[in-house]
C-alpha positions as CSV (number, residue, x, y, z in Angstrom):
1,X,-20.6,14.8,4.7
2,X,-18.9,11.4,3.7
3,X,-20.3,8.4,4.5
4,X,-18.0,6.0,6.6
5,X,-16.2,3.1,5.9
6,X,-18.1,0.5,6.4
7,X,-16.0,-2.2,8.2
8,X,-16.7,-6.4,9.1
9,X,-15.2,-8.6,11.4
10,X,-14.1,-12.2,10.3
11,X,-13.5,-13.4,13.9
12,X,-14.4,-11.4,17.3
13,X,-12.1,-13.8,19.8
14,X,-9.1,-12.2,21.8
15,X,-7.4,-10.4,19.2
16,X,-10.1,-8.8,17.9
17,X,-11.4,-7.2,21.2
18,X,-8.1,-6.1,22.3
19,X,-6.8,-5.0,19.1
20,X,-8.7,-4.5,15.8
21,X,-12.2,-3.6,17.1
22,X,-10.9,-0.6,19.6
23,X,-8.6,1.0,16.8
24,X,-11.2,0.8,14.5
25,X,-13.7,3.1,16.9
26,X,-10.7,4.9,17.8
27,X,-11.1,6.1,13.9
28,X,-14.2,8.5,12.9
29,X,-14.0,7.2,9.5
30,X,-15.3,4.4,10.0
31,X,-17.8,2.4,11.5
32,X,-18.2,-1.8,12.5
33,X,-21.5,-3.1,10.8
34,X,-20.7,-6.7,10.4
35,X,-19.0,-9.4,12.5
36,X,-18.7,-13.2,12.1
37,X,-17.7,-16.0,14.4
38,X,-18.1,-19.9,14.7
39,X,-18.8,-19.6,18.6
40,X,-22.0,-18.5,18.7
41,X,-22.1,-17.1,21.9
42,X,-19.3,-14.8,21.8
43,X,-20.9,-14.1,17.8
44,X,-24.2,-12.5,20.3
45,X,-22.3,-11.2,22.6
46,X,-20.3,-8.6,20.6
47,X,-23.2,-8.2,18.2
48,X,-24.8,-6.6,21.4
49,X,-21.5,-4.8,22.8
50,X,-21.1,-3.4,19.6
51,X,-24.6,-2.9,18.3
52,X,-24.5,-4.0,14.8
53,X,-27.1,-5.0,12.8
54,X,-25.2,-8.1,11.4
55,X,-24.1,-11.2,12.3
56,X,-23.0,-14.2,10.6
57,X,-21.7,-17.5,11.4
58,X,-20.2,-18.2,8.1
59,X,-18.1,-15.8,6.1
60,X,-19.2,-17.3,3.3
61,X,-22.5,-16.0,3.8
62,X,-21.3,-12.7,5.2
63,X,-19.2,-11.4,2.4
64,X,-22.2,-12.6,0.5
65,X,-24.7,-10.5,2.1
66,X,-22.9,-7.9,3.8
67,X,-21.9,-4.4,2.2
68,X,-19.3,-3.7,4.1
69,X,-16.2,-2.2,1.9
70,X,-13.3,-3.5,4.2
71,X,-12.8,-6.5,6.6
72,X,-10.0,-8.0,9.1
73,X,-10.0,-11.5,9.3
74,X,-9.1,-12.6,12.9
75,X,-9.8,-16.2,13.0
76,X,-7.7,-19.1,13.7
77,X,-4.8,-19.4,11.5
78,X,-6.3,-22.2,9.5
79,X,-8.9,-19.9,8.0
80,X,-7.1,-17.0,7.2
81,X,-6.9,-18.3,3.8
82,X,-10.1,-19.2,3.1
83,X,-11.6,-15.7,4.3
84,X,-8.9,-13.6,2.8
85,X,-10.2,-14.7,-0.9
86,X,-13.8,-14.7,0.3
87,X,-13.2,-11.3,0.9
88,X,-11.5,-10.4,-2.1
89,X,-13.6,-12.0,-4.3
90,X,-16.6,-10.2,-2.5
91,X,-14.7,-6.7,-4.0
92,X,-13.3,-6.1,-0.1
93,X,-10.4,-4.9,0.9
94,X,-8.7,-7.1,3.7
95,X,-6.2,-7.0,6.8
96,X,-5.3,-10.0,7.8
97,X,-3.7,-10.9,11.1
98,X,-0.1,-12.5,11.1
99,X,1.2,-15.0,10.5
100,X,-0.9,-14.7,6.7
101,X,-1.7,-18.5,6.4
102,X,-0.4,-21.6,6.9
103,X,2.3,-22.2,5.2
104,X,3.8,-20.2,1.8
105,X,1.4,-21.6,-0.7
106,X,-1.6,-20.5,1.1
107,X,-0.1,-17.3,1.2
108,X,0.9,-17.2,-2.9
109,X,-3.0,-18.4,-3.6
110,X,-4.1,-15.1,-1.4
111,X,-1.7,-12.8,-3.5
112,X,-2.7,-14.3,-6.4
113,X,-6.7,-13.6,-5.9
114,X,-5.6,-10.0,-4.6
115,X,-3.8,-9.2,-7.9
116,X,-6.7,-10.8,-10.3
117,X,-9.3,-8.8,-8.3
118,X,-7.8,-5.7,-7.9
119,X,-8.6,-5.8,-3.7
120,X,-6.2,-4.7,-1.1
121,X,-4.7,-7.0,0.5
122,X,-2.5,-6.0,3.5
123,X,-0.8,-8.2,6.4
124,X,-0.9,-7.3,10.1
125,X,2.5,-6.7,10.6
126,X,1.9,-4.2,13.3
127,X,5.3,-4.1,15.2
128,X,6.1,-2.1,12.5
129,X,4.3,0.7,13.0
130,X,6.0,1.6,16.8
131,X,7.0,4.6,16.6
132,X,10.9,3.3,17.9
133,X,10.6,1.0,14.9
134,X,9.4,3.8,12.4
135,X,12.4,6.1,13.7
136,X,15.2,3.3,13.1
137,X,14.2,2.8,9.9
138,X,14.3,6.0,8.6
139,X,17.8,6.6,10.4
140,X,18.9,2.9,8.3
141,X,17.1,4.3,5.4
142,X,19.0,7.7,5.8
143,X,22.5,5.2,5.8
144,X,22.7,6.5,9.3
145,X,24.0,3.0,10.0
146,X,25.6,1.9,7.1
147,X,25.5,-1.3,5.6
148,X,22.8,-3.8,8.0
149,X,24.6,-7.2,7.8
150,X,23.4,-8.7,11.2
151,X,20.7,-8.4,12.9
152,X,19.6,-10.7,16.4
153,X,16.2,-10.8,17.7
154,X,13.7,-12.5,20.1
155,X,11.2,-12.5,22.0
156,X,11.2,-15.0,24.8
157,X,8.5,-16.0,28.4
158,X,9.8,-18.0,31.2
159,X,5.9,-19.2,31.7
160,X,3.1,-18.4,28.7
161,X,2.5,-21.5,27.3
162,X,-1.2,-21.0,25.8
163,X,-3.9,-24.0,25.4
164,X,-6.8,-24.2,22.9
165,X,-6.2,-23.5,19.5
166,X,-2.4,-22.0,19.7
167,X,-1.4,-25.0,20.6
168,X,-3.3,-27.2,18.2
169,X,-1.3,-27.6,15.0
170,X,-4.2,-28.4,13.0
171,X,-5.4,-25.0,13.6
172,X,-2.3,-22.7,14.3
173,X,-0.1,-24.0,12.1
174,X,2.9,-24.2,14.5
175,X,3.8,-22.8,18.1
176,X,5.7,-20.1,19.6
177,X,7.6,-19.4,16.0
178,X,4.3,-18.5,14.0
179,X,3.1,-17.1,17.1
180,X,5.1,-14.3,18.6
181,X,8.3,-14.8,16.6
182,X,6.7,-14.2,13.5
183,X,6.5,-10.3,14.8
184,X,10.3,-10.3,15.7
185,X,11.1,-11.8,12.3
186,X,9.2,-9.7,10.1
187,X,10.2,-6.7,11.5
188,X,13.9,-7.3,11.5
189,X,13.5,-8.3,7.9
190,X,11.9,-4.8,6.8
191,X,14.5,-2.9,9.2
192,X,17.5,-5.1,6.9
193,X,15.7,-3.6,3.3
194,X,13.6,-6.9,3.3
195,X,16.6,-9.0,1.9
196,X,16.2,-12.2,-0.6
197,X,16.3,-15.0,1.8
198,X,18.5,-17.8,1.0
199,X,18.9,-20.2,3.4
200,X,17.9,-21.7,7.0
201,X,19.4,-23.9,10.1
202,X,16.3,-24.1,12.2
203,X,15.8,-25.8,15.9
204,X,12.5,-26.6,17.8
205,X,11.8,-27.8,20.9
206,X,8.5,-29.0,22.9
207,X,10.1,-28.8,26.3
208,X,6.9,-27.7,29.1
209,X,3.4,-28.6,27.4
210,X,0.7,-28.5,29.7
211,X,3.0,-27.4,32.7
212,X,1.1,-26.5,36.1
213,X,3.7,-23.7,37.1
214,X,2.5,-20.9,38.4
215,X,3.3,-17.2,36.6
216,X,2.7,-15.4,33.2
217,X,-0.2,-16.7,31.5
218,X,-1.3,-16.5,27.7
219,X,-5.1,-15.7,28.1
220,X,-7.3,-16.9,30.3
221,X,-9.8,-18.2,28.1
222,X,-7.1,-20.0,26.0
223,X,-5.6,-21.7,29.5
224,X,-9.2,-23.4,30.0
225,X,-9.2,-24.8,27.2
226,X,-7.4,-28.2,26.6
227,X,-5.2,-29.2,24.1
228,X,-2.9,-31.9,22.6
229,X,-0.1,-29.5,22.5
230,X,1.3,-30.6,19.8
231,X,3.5,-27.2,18.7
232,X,7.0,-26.4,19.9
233,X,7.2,-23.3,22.4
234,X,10.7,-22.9,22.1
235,X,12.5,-21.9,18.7
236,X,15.9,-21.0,17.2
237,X,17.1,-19.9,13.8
238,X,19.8,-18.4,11.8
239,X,18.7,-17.2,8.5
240,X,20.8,-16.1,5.9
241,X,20.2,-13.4,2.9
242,X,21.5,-12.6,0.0
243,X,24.4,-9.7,0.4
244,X,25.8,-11.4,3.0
245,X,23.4,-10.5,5.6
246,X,22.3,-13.0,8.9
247,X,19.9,-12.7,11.0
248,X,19.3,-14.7,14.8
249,X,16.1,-15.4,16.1
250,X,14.6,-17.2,18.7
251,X,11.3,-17.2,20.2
252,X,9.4,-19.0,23.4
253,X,6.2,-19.4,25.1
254,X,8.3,-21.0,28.0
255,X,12.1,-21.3,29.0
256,X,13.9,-20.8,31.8
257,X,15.4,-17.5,31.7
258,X,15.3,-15.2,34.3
259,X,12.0,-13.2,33.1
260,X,10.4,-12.7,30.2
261,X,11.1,-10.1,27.8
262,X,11.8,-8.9,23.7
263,X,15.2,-7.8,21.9
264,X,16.0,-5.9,18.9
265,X,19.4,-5.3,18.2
266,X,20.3,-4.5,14.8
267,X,24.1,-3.8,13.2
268,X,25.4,-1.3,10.3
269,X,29.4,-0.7,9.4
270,X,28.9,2.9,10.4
271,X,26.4,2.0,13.5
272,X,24.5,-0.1,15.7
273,X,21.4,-0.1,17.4
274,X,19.0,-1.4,19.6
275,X,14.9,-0.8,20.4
276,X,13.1,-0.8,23.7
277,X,14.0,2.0,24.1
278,X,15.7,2.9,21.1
279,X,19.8,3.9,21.1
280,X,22.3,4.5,18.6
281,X,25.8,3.2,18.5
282,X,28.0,5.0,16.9
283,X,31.6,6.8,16.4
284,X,31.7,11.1,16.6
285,X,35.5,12.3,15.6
286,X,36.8,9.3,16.6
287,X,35.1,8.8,20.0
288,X,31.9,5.7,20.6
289,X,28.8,7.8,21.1
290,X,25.6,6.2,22.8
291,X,22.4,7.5,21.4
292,X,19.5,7.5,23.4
293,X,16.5,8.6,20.8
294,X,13.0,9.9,22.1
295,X,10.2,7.9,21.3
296,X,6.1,8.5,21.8
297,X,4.0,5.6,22.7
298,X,1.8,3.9,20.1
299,X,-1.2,1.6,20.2
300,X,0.1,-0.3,17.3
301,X,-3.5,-2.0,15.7
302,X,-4.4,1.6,16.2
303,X,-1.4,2.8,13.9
304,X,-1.9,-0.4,11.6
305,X,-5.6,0.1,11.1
306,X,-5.3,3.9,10.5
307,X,-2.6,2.5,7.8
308,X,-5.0,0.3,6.1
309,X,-8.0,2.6,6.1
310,X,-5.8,5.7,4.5
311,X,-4.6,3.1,1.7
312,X,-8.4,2.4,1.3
313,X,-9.2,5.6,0.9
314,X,-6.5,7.3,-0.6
315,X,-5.6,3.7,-3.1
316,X,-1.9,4.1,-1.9
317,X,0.1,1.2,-1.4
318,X,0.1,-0.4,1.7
319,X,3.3,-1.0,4.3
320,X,2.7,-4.5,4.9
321,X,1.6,-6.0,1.3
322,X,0.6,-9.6,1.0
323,X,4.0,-10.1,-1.1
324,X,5.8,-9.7,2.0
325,X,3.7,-12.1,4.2
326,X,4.4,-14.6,1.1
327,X,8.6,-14.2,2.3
328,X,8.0,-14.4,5.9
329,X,5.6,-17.6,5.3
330,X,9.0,-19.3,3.0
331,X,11.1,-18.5,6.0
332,X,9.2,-19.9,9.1
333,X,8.3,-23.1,6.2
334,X,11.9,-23.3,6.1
335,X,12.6,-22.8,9.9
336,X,9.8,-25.7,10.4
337,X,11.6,-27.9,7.9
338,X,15.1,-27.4,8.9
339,X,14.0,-28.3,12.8
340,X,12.3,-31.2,11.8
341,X,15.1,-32.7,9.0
342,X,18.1,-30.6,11.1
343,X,19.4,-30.0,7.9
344,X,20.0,-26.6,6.3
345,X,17.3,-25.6,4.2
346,X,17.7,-23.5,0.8
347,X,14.5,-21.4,0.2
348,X,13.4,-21.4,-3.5
């Protein structure tokens, strides 16, 4: 029998419970034997929940010490970096949440150590891996929809303004764009072919704060505790591509529209379509047709982490490589800079 996979946490707050460490039990070929965490107290206890043998408070030391083969780093945005390379440097391969880092350069210094050491690196991306998602792209792919040359997205809360580190700039590197939007954008650029970006008129806005309206909330943990709120929870952007392709996006933690929800409309020469759920727009001997396509459900870390365990194993290339978090990080820089010069800004 073959040993497992012997998998560390970089990070056991929110996302990890709910996301990463579930889909990792949920697979048989592996197994959690390290985890690492700043907050001591939640560091003890998920090293009881879980049982593990190993826990660190620096990654430093952990990546050091620990023989685990793979890791997802889960922290606060501002450390993604600097545990991504630990890792790699260590000889581990890494998933790392969205968005990759900070800002672009962080993200190039990640790819870089990935390439020199030979690691996987892979981003978590995981909106791409519904199973609506998967679907449309293989009709696009299939030029079931002819050329994509526009493509609007969002994903928009009336009330989900988080506190704590979200909305600490020093920390998250930005608000609801980085955030949630980051998900909307990234998966509208794969769905397009993953276009060269060229250019971007970007708008934020810092409209609610610490508002005391009652409604959605972010996490409760997050809500206790306070912040500057310094990041903008509403954001706009039109982003062009080369091919003379545009895309819309916008994203909020809080605005005033009638409830909260997420869009995905996407639109071909041949064909148009749309997710949640998933329909095709199209034209039959000369008659519009309206597509509605059966979709399962998927736990999408579940899907994701499946993903980066079979590349592990199997060396395959990954879906989601850091070389693609490197173009999203250019085009929310860009976004950032355009809203704060409002000027249109050319991506290099």
């Amino acid at each position: 029998m073959l040993s497992k996979v012997k998998v560390g946490l970089v990070g056991v707050g929110s996302v990890a419970h709910w996301g990463h460490i579930p889909a990792y039990q949920a697979d048989p070929r592996v197994e959690i034997t390290a985890i690492c965490d700043i907050n001591e107290q939640r560091l003890m206890a998920t090293k009881e929940e879980l049982g593990v043998s190993e826990a660190y408070l620096d990654f430093n030391e952990m990546m050091e010490k620990s023989d685990c083969d793979v890791i997802s780093v889960t922290t606060w945005n501002d450390s993604h970096k600097d545990a991504t390379i630990a890792g790699l440097r260590a000889g581990k391969a890494v998933l790392v949440e969205k968005p990759m880092a900070m800002d672009a350069q962080e993200a190039e210094e990640m790819v870089t150590v990935a390439k020199e050491t030979g690691s996987l690196l892979m981003v978590g991306f995981c909106s791409r891996f519904s199973d609506d998602a998967m679907k449309l792209k293989k009709f696009i792919e299939d030029g079931r929809l002819g050329e994509i040359y526009y493509v609007k997205t969002g994903y928009l809360r009336r009330r989900g303004n988080p506190k704590g580190w979200f909305a600490d700039k020093a920390r998250s590197g930005g608000g609801a764009l980085i955030d949630i939007g980051v998900h909307a954008l990234d998966r509208s650029w794969w769905l397009m072919g993953k276009p060269k970006p060229i250019s971007v008129m970007g708008f934020a806005w810092n409209k609610f704060g610490d508002y005391k309206t009652e409604g959605d909330v972010y996490s409760e943990d997050l809500i206790a505790e306070e912040s500057n709120f310094n990041v903008e929870d509403h954001s706009v952007a039109l982003i062009r591509f080369e091919g003379d392709k545009t895309l819309f996006l916008e994203a909020s933690w809080a605005q005033n529209v009638k409830e909260s929800y997420g869009y995905q409309e996407v639109y071909g020469d041949k064909g148009g379509a749309k997710l949640y759920p998933l329909e095709i727009y199209t034209d039959m001997d000369y008659n519009q047709v309206n597509i509605q396509v059966p979709t399962r459900n998927v736990t999408l870390h579940t899907a994701e982490i499946k993903h980066f365990i079979d590349c592990y194993l199997e060396g395959k290339e990954t879906m989601n490589p850091g070389e693609d978090g490197v173009t999203i990080m250019k085009i929310l820089d860009a976004i950032y800079e355009s809203a704060r010069t409002q000027k249109e800004v050319f991506i290099k």
